[in-house]
C-alpha positions in Angstrom: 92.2 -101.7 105.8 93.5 -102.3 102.5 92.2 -100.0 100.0 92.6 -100.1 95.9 95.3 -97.7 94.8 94.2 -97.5 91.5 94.2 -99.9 88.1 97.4 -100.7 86.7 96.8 -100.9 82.1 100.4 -100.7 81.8 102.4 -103.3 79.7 98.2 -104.1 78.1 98.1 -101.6 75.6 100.7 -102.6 73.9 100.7 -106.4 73.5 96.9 -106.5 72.9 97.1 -104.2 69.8 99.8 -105.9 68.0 97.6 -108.8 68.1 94.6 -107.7 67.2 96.9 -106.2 64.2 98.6 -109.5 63.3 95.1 -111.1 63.5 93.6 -108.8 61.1 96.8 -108.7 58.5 97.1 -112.7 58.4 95.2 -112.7 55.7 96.6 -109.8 53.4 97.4 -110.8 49.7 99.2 -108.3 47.1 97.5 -108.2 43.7 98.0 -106.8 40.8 95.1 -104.6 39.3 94.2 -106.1 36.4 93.4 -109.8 39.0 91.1 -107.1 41.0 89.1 -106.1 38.5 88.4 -109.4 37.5 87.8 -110.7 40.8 85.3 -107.4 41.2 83.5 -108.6 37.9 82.8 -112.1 39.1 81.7 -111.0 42.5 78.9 -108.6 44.1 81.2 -105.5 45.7 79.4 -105.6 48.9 82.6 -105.0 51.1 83.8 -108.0 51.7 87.4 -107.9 49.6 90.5 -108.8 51.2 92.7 -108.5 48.3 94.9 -105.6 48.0 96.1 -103.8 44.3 99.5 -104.1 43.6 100.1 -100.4 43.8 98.3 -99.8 47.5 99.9 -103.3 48.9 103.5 -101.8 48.0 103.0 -99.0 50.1 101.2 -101.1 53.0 103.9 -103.7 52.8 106.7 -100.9 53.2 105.2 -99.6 56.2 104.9 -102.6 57.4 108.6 -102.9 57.2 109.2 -99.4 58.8 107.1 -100.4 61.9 109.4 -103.5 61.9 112.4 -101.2 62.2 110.5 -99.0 64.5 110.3 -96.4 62.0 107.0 -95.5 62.8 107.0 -91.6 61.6 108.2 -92.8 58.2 105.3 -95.4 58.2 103.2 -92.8 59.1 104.3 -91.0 55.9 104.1 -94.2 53.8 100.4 -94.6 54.7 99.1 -91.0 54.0 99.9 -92.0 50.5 98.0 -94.9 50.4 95.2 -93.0 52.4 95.4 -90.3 50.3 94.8 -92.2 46.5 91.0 -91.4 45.3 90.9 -95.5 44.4 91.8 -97.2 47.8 88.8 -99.7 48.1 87.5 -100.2 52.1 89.2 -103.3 52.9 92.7 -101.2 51.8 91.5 -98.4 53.6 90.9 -100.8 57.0 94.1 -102.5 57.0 95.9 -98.8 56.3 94.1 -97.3 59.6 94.8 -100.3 61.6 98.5 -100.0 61.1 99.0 -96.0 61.2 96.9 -96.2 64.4 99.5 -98.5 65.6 102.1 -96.0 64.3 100.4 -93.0 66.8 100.1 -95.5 69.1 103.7 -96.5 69.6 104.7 -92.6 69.2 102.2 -92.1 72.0 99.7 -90.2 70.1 96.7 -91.8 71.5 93.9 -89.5 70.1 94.9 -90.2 66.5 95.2 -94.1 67.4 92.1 -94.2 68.5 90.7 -92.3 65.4 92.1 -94.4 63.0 91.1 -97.3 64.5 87.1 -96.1 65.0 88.0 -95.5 61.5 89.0 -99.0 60.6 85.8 -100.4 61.8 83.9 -97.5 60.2 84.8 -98.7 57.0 83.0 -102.1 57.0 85.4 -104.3 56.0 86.5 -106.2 58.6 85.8 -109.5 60.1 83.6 -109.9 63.6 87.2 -111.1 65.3 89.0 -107.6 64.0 86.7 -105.7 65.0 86.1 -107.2 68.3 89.5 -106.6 68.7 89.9 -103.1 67.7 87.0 -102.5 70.0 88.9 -104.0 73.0 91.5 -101.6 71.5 89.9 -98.4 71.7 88.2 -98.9 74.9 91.8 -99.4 76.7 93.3 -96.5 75.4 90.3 -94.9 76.4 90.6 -95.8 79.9 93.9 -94.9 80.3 93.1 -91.7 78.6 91.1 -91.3 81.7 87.7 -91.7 79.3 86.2 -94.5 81.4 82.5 -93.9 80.1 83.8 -94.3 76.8 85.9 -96.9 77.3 83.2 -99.2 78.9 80.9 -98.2 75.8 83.9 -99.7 73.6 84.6 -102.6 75.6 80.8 -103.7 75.9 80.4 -103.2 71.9 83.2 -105.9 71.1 81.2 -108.0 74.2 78.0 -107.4 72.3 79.5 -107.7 69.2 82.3 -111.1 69.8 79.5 -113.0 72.1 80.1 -114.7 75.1 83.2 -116.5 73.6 85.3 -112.6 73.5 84.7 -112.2 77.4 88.1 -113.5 78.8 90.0 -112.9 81.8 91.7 -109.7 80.7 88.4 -108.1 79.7 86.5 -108.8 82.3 88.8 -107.3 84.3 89.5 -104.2 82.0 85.8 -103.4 82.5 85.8 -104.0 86.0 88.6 -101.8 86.2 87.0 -99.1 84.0 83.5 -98.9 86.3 85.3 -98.6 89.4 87.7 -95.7 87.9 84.1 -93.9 86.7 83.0 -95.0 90.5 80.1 -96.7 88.8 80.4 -99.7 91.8 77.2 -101.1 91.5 77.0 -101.8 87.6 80.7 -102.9 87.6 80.3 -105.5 90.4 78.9 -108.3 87.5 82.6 -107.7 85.6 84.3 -107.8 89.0 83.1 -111.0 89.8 82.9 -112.3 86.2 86.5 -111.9 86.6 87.1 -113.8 89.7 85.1 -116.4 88.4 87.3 -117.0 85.5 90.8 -116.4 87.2 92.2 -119.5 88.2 92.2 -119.8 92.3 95.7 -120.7 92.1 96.7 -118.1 89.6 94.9 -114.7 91.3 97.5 -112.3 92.4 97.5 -109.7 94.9 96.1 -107.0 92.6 93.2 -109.4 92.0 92.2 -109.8 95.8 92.3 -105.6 96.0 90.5 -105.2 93.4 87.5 -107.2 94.7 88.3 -105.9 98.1 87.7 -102.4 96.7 84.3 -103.4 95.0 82.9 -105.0 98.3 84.4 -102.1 100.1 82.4 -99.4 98.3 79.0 -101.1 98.0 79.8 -102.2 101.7 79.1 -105.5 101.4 80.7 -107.0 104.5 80.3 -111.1 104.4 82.1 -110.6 100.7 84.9 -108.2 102.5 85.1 -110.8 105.0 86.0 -113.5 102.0 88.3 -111.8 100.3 90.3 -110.6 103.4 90.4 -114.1 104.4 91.4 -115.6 101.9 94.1 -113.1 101.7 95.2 -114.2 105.4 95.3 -117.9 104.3 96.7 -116.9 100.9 99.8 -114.9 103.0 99.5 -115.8 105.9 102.8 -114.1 107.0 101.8 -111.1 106.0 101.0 -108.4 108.7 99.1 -106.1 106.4 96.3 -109.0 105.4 96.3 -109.4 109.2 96.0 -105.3 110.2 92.9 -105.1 107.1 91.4 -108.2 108.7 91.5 -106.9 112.5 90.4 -103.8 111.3 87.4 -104.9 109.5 86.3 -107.1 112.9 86.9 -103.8 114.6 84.3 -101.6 112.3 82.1 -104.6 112.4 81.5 -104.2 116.0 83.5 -107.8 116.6 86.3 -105.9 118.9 87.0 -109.3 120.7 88.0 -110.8 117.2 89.8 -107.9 116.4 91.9 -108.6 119.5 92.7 -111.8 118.9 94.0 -111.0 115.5 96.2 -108.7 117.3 97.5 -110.9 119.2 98.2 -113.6 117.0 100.2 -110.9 114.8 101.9 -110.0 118.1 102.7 -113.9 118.5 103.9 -114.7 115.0 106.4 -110.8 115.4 104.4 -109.1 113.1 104.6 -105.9 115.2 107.3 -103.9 114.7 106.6 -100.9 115.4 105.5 -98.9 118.8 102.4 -98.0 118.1 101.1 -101.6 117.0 102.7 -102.9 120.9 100.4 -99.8 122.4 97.7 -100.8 120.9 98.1 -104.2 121.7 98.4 -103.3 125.4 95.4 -101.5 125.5 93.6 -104.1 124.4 94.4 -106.3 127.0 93.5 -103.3 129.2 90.3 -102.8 127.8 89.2 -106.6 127.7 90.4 -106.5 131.7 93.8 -107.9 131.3 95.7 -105.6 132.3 98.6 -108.0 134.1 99.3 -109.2 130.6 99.4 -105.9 129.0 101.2 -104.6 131.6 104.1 -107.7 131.3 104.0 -107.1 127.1 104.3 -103.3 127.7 107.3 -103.2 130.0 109.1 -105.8 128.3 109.1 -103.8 124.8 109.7 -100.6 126.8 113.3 -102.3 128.5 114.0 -103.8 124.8 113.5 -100.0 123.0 110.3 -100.8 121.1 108.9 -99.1 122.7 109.8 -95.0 122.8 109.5 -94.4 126.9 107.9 -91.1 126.4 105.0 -90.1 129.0 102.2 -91.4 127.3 103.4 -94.9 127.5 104.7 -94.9 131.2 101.6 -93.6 131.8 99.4 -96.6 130.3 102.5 -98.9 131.9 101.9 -97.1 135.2 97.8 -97.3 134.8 98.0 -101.2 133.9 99.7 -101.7 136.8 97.3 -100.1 139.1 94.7 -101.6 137.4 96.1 -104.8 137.9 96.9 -104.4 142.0 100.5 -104.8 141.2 101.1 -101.7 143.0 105.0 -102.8 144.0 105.6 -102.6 139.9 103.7 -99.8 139.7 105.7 -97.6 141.8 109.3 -97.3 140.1 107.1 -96.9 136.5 104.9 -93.9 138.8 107.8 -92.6 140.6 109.8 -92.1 137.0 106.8 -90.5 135.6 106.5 -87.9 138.6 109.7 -87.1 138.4 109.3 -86.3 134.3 106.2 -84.6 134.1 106.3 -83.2 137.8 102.6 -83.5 138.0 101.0 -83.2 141.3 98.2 -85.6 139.9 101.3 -88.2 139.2 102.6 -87.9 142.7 99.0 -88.7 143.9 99.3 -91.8 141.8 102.2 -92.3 143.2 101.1 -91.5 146.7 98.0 -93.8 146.5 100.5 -97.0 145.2 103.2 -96.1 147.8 100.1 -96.7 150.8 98.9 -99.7 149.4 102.1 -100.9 149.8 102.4 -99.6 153.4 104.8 -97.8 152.4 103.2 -94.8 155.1 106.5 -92.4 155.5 106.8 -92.4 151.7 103.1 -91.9 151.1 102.9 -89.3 153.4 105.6 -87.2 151.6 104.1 -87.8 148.1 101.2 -87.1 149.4 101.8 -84.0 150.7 104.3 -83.3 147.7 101.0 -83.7 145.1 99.4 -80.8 147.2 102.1 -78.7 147.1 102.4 -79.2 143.5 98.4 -78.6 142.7 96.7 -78.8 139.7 94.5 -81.9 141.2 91.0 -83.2 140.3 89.5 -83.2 144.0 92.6 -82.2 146.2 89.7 -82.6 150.0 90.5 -86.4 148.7 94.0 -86.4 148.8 93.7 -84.2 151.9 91.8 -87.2 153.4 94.2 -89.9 152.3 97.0 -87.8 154.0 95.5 -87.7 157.1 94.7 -91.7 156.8 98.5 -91.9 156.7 99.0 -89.7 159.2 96.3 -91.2 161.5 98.5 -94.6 160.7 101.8 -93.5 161.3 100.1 -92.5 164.9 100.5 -88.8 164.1 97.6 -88.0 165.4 97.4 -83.7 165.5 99.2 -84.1 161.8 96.1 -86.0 160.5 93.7 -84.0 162.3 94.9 -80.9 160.9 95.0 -83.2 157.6 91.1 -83.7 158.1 90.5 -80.0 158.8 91.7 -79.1 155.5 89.6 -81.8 153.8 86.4 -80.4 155.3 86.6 -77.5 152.9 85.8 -79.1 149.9 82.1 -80.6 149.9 82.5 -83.7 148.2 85.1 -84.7 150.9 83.6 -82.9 153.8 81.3 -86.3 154.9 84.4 -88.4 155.0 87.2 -85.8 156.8 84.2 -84.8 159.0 83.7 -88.4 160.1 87.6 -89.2 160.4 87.8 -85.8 162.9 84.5 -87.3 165.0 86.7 -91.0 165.3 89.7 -89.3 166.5 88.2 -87.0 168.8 85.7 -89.6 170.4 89.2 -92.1 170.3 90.6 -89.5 172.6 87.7 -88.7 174.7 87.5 -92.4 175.3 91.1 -92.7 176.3 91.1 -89.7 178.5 87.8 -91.9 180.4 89.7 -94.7 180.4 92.4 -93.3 182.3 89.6 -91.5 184.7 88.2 -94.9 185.5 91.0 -96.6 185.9 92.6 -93.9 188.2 89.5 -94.4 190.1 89.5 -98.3 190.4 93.0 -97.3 191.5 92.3 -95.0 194.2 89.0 -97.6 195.7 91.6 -100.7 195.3 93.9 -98.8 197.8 91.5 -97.4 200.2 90.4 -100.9 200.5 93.8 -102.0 201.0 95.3 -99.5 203.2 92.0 -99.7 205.2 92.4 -103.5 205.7 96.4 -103.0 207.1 95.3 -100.8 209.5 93.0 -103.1 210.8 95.6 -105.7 211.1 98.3 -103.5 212.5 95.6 -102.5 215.1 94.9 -105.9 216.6 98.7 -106.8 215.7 99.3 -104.2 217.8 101.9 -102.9 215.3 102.7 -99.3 216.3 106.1 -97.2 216.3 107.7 -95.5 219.2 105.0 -92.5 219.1 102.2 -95.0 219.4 101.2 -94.7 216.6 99.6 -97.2 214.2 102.3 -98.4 211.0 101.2 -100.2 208.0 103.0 -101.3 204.8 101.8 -99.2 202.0 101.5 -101.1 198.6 103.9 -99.7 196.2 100.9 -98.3 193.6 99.2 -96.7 196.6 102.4 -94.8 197.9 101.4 -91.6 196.0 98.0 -92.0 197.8 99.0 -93.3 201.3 101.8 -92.4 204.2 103.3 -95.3 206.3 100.0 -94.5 209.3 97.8 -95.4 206.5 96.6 -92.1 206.0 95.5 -90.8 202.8 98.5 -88.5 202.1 95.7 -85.2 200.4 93.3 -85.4 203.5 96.1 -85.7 205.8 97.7 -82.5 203.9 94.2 -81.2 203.5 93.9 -81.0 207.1 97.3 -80.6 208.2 96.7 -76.7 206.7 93.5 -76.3 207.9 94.7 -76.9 211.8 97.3 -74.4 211.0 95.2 -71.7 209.6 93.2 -72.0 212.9 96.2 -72.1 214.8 97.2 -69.2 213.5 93.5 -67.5 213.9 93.7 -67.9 217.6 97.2 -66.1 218.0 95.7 -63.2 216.2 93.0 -63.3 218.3 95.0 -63.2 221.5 
């Protein structure tokens, strides 16, 4: 936001009281004493001489002559004569002020020119015009004096006193000026805007657009900020600072949107030259939910060296691209920023980009290096996503005892608890899957067997013992012999005849 820096009555002072010194010496004549006191007999002395006596106008005119030479001590001198003689009429006494108060004025003595001057008009004699003047005068030196009350109170007598015609550019500004220095906003806003009114549109400068800014700004009056800043933009439109007070001012005013566009355009037109504006930028676009965009602005002035690629910056890079799904850019800018803060909540990140991806060895090793590291949020969460990798990678104890160490921490307990019932019911139903099959097996070759032996019977196929031969299948060969017997029975009672056998020799 641009704020007023102050008011600026250098190179005024100066020019303003020489004029209103020439106007009021224009009409100076040198006469000789005898002429005065005639003219004083033929008209009322009611102040309104101009004439100078021969004797007093010497004096004035030679220190007129040192100011000329910028002798402005010995003028000084000069006019303490004049001051000093018991017969000096007002008028005299008026034009001999005004030009020693110039004197203390150019030798910076400020107090004494304004003394003289209040002096000057004290003494009656001058016109409306040279008195308005004086007045405009005082009340500058006044102000740059730091005396603002004062200096208003001056300024607003030669107003009062000149009429509407004595209100010009300069002095409405002057008084503008001189409220807002005594921070007296609300009575100085008229000036302010008298001002404007009378400065040319084509011919207001930059001080004249802060100094209304300033006004608006302190009586917050919004719509009028608003007016001045734009016109500012359309005024200098190249200008990144009218653009940053603009897009700041839509950004107090609740219009964040705005204030993002403005950002942008300044981003479009190279305005931004400096890190922090990109930044900012880029978290707009994350904050209005376009991250992709941020992301592609952010990377590019981090590879150009606009960019400083500390941590804080990979980091919003890194986040961006997360946010965006673009988890294959997201893993060099995550991976870099593991390795340089050696965070185990970075390798998470990491971790979490690396198995969207399906990149599952590498996730299961950033994974488990996060843990190692500590210092996470919720670490039964990342215990769970390990054991998901695991459980994918077909590492099935691994991601059980992954699970196991999830179940300790309650706000992951639900989900590891469910993971360790799907695994464990997975294997149960295996194990029965193998049982029934193994089963179907075993009925299949009884079946079989049974139905060769009832061929071989009526084939008559027997060997040289008599007895009965079939051709086992080659599955049933573990259960069957070549007789067709099942190979455990026949075993089964192959013992048992020898255990009786061998009761009946102990018995005899």
């Amino acid at each position: 936001m641009i704020r007023f820096k102050g008011f600026d009555t250098s190179g005024l002072l100066r020019s303003v009281a020489t004029l209103a010194l020439a106007a009021s010496l224009a009409g100076v004549m040198v006469v000789d004493a005898e002429a005065q006191r005639n003219r004083n007999q033929e008209e009322e002395n009611d102040g309104s001489e101009r004439t100078f006596s021969s004797r007093i106008g010497e004096i004035v005119l030679e220190a007129q002559e040192f100011q000329s030479n910028d002798q402005f001590a010995q003028s000084i001198e000069s006019l303490n004569r004049a001051l000093g003689m018991s017969d000096i009429n007002p008028y005299e006494r008026s034009v001999a002020l005004q030009l020693r108060g110039r004197a203390y004025y150019e030798l910076e003595q400020t107090t004494r020119a304004i003394q003289d001057w209040q002096g000057a008009i004290a003494t009656g004699a001058l016109l409306v015009e040279e008195t308005v003047n004086l007045r405009i005068n005082i009340g500058q030196l006044l102000i740059a004096d730091g005396q603002y009350d004062a200096g208003i109170v001056s300024l607003e007598q030669a107003v009062e006193l000149g009429g509407v015609d004595s209100v010009n550019v300069g002095v409405a500004r002057m008084l503008a000026q001189a409220y807002g220095q005594a921070e007296r906003f609300r009575e100085g806003l008229p000036w302010a805007e008298r001002f404007w009114d009378l400065r040319p549109a084509a011919e207001r400068q930059r001080g004249d657009y802060s100094l209304m800014l300033f006004y608006y700004q302190q009586l917050e009056d919004v719509p009028n900020q608003f007016r001045i800043i734009e016109g500012m933009v359309q005024r200098w439109p190249t200008e990144k600072s009218n653009w940053r007070s603009y897009a700041s001012l839509l950004a107090q005013t609740g219009r964040e949107q705005d204030a993002f566009e403005a950002n942008k355009i300044m981003y479009i037109n190279g305005m931004f030259d400096e890190s922090r504006e990109i930044v900012a930028l880029a978290q707009y676009y994350s904050y209005y939910e376009y991250p992709y965009r941020g992301a592609i602005i952010l990377e590019r002035e981090l590879n150009a060296g606009t960019v400083e690629r500390n941590q804080n910056n990979l980091q919003l890079l890194a986040n961006m691209w997360r946010q965006s799904r673009e988890w294959e850019r997201a893993i060099p800018v995550l991976r870099q920023l593991a390795q340089l803060t050696g965070s185990g909540d970075d390798y998470l990140k990491l971790a979490e980009a690396m198995y969207q991806e399906r990149q599952l060895a590498e996730a299961e090793d950033a994974f488990q290096e996060a843990l190692n590291r500590g210092g996470l949020d919720r670490p039964g969460t990342a215990w769970t996503l390990l054991g998901n990798v695991r459980q994918e990678l077909g590492r099935t104890d691994a991601a059980l005892a992954a699970f196991r160490e999830g179940t300790r921490y309650p706000y992951s307990r639900r989900t590891a608890n469910g993971w360790i019932t799907f695994i464990t019911n997975q294997r149960a139903a295996a194990a029965d899957r193998v049982r029934i099959r193994e089963n179907v097996r075993r009925d299949e070759c009884r079946f079989a067997v049974e139905d060769l032996r009832e061929t071989a019977i009526l084939l008559g196929d027997v060997d040289e013992n008599g007895r009965i031969v079939v051709a086992v299948p080659d599955n049933c060969r573990d259960l069957y012999n070549q007789y067709g017997e099942n190979i455990q029975e026949a075993a089964e009672a192959a013992e048992a005849a020898a255990t009786e056998e061998e009761g009946e020799t102990d018995a005899g």
